[in-house]
Structures are given as structure tokens and as C-alpha cells.
NUSE-984084 format. One line per 3 residues: number of its first residue (from 1); their letters; for each residue y, z, x of N, C-alpha, C, CB. Coordinates in steps of 0.02 Angstrom, whole numbers, plus 50000, padded with zeros to 5 digits. Atoms other than C-alpha are relative to their C-alpha. Last residue first. Glycine has a CB too. Layout:
<atoms>
NUM> a> Y:Z:X:Y:Z:X:Y:Z:X:Y:Z:X  ... $
</atoms>
This chain:
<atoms>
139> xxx> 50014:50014:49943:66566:47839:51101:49926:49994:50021:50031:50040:50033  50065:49973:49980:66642:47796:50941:49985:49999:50059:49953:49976:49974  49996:50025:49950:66822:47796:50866:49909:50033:50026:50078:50022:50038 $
136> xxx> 50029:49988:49982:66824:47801:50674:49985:49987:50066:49979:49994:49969  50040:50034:49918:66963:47764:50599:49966:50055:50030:50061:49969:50070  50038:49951:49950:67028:47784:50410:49989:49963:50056:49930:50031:49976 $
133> xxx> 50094:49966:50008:67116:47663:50348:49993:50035:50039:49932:49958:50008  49980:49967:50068:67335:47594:50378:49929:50031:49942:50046:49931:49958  50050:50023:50050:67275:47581:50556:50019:50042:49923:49916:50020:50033 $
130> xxx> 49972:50039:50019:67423:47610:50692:49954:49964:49927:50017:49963:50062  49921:49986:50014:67380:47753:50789:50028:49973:49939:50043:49972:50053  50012:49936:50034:67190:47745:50791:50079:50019:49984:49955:50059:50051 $
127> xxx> 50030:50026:50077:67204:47551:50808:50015:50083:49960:49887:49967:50003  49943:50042:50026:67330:47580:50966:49971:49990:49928:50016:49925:50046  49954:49947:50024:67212:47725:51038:50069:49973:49953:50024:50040:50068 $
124> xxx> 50026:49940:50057:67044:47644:51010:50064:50036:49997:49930:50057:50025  50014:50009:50084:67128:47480:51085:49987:50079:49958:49918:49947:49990  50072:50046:50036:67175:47564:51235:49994:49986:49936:49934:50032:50006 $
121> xxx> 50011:49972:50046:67345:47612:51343:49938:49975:49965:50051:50000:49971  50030:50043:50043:67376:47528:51482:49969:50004:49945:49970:49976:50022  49983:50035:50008:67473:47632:51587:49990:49956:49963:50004:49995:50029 $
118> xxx> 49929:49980:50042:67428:47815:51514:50052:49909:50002:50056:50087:50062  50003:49969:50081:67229:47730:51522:50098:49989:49979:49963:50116:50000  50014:50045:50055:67251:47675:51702:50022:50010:49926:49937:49995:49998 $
115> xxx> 49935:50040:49989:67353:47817:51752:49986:49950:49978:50028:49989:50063  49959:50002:49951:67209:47948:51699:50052:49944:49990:49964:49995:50060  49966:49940:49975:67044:47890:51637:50078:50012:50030:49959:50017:50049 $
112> xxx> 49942:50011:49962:66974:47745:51569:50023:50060:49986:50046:49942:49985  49960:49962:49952:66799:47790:51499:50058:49990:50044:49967:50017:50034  50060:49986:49955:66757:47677:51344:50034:50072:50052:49977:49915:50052 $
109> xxx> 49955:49991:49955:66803:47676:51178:49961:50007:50057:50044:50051:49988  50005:49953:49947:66739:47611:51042:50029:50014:50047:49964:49999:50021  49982:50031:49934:66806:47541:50869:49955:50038:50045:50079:50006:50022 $
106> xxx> 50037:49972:49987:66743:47579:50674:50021:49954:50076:49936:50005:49954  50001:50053:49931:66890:47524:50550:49958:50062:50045:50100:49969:50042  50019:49954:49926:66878:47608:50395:49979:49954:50018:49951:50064:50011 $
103> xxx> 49966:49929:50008:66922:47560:50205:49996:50037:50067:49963:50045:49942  50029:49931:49975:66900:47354:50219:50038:50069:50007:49978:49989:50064  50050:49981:50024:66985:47212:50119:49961:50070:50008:49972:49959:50014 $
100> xxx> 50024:50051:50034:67088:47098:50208:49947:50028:49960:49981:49946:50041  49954:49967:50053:67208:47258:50301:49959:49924:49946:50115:50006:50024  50003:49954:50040:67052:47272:50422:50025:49983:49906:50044:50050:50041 $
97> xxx> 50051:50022:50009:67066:47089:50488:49972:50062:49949:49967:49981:50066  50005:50076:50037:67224:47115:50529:49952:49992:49948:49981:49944:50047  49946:49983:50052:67217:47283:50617:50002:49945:49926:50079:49994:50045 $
94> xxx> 50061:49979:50031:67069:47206:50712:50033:50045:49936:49947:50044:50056  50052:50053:50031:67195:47074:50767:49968:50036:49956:49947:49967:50048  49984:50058:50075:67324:47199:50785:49967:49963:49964:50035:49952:50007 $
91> xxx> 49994:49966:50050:67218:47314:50905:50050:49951:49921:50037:50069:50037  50066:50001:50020:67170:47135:51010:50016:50063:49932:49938:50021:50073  49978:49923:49994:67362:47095:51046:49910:50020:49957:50102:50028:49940 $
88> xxx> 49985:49982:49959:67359:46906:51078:49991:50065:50021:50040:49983:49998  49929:49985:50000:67251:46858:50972:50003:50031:50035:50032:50020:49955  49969:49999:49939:67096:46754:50904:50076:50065:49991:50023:49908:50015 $
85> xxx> 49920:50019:49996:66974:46789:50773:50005:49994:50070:50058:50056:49969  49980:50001:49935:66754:46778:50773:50099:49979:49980:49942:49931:50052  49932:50055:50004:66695:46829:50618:50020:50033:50083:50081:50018:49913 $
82> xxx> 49966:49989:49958:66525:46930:50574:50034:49954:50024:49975:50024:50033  49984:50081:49991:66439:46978:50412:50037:50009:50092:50077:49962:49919  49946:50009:49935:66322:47131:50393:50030:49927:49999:49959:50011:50082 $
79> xxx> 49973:50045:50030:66233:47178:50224:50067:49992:50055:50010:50020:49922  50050:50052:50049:66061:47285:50243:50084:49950:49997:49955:50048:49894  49962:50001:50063:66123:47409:50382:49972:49940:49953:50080:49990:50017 $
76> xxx> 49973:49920:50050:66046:47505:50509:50029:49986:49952:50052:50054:50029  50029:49968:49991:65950:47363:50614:50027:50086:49974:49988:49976:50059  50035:50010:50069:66063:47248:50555:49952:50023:50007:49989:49940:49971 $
73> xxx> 49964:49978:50055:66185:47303:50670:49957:50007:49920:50060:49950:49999  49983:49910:49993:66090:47290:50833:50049:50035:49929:50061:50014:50088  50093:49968:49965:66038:47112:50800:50013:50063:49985:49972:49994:50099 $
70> xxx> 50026:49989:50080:66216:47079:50726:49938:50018:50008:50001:49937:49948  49964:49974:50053:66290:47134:50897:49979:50006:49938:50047:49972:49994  50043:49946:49977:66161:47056:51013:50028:50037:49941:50008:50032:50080 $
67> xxx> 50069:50019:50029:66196:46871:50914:49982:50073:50030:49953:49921:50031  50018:49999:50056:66387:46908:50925:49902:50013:49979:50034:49935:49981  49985:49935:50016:66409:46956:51087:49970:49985:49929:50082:50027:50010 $
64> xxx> 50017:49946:49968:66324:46799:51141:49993:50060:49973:50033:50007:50041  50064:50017:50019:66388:46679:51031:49964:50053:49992:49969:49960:50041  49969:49971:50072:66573:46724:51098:49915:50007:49969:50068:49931:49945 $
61> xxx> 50016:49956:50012:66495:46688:51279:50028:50075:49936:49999:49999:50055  50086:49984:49987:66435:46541:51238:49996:50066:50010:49963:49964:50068  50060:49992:50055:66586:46498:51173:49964:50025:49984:49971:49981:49992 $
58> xxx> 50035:50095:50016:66695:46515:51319:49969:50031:49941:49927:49947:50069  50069:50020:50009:66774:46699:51312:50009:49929:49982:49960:50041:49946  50022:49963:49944:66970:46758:51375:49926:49991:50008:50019:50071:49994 $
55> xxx> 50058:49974:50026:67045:46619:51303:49967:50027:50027:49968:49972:49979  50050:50021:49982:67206:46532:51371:49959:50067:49966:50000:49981:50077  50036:49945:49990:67333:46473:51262:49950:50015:50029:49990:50017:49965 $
52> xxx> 50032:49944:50050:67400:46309:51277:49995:50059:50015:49940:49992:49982  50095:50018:50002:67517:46278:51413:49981:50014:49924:49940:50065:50060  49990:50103:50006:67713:46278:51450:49923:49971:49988:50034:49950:50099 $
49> xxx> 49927:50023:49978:67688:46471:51548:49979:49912:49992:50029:50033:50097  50007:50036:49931:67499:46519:51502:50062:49962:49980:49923:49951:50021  49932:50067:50013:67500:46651:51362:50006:49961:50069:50096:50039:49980 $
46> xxx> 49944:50009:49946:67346:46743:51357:50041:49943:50005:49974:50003:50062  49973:50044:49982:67222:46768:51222:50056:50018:50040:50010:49965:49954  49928:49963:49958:67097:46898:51198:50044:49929:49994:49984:50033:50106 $
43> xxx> 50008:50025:49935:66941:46835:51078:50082:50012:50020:49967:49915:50004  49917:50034:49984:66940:46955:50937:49992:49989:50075:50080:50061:49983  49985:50041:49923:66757:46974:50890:50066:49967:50006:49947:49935:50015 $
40> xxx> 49917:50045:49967:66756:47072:50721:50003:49985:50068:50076:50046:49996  49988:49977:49938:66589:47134:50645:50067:49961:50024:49936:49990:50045  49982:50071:50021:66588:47159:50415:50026:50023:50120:50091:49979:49898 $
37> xxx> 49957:49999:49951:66492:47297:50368:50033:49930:50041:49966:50041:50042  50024:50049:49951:66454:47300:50193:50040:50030:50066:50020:49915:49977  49956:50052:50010:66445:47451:50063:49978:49949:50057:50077:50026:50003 $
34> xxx> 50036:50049:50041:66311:47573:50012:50040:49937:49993:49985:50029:49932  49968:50028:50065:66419:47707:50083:49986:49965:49968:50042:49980:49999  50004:49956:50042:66289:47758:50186:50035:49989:49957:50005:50050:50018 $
31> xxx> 50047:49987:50047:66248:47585:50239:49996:50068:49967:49943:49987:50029  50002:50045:50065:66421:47566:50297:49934:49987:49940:50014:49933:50029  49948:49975:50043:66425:47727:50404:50001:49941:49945:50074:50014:50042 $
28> xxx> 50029:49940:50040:66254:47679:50476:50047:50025:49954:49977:50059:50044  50066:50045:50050:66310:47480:50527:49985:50093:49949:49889:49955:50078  49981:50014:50071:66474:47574:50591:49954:49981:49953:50044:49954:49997 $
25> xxx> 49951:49954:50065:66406:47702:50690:50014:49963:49951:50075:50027:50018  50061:49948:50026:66269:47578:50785:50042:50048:49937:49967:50062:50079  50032:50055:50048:66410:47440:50790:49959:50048:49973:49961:49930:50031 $
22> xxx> 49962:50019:50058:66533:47564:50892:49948:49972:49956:50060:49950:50015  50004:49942:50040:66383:47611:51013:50050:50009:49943:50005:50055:50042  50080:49976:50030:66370:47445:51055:49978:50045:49961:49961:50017:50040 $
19> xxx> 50003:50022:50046:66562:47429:51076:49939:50004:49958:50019:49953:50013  49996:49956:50039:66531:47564:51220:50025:49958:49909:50053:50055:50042  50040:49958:50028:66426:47453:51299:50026:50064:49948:49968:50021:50054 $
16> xxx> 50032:49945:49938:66500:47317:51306:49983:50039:49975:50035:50031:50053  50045:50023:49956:66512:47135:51215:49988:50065:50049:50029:49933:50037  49990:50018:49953:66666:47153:51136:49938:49973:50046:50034:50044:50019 $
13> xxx> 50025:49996:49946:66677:47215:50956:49999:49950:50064:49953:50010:49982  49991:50070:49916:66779:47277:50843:49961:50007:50042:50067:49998:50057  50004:49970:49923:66705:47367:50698:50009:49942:50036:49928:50039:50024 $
10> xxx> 49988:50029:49953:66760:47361:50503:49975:49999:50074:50046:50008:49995  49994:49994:49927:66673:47423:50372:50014:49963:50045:49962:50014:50021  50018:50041:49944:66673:47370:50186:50042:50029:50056:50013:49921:49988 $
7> xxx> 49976:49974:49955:66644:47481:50021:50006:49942:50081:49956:50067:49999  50037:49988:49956:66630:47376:49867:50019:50025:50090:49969:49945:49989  49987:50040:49940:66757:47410:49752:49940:50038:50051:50090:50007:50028 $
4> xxx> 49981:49963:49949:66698:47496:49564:50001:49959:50086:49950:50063:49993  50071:50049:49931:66759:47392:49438:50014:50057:50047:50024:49893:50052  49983:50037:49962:66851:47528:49318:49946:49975:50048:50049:50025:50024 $
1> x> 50040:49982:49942:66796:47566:49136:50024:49959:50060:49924:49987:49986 $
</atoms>
């Protein structure tokens, strides 16, 4: 008889609003599967010429996201954890963090339109490209 693997959900989040509505999907998609959802805060980093690294959130406001985030998560799901990474390239990070376990990564997207967007392309479209799991992009 095989162990059966507990299901675990990924969702990056940020602190806005359309991450918000990421957490709501994933907390419900992981309690339907009867698995965990697990939240990912990848703090940005930037390379400062001969420096440390610089950090795109202080603490307080890593904390932050987090404490509205699991609030709003555990309000649809019974078994949420949540980890704060670093990195340079945020879809990698959450890439990362995926390939440790979880079957679907749960991102949002927001409204960048147009030249923005084609220049700067977005997490939801670099995770949805590049995620060896399902993905779920939410709005």
C-alpha cells in the first residue's frame, strides 16, 4: 500500500491587493484538497555596486504582509504555514520554494497593461511559464 502525499499549496505574496485575492484561491484550493497551504514572502533584492544587498521590505513591513495574509488565509483553510525568502528574481524564488514539496503554485496578477507589462514582464507570467506544477494565476 502507497503513503498517500499530503497535498501543499503554494502562493506568493506581496502585500497588495491582487496577492489578497491569490491567498483567498489558494487557502480554498488547499482546503479542498485536504492538503496545506504553505504562504511565500520573497523579499526583492537589489544588487548595490560593492555593497550588500539591498532589501526591498524592513521588517515591519515583512510582518505586516504576513500577519494580514495568514489572517485572510486561515479563514478558508485549517493548515497554513508562512516563510519569508530572499531573491533576486522573485518568480524563481517562488519557483524554489515550490520545487520543496508543493503540487500548485497560486500567484496574482495585477493590471499592467501594454509596454509596461511587454517591457517588464510579470511574475504570474514568468512562474506560469516556468513552474514544473500546475499554476494558478488569480485575480
Amino acid at each position: 500500500m502507497t503513503e498517500q502525499q499530503t497535498s501543499v499549496v503554494v502562493c506568493g505574496i506581496d502585500g497588495s491587493a491582487h496577492a489578497e485575492a491569490a491567498v483567498r484561491v489558494a487557502a480554498q484550493l488547499a482546503q479542498a484538497k485536504g492538503g496545506k497551504l504553505a504562504l511565500v514572502a520573497v523579499n526583492p533584492l537589489s544588487s548595490a555596486s560593492g555593497h550588500p544587498d539591498i532589501r526591498a521590505w524592513k521588517v515591519e513591513e515583512l510582518e505586516a504582509i504576513l500577519t494580514r495574509s495568514m489572517a485572510e488565509a486561515r479563514r478558508h483553510c485549517k493548515s497554513v504555514e508562512a516563510v519569508t525568502i530572499e531573491g533576486h528574481d522573485v518568480p524563481d524564488a517562488l519557483i524554489a520554494a515550490a520545487q520543496l514539496g508543493a503540487d500548485h503554485i497560486v500567484v496574482g496578477t495585477g493590471d499592467r497593461k501594454g509596454l509596461v507589462n511587454w517591457l517588464m514582464g510579470s511574475t504570474a507570467k514568468a512562474v506560469a511559464a516556468r513552474a514544473p506544477v500546475s499554476v494558478t494565476i488569480a485575480r
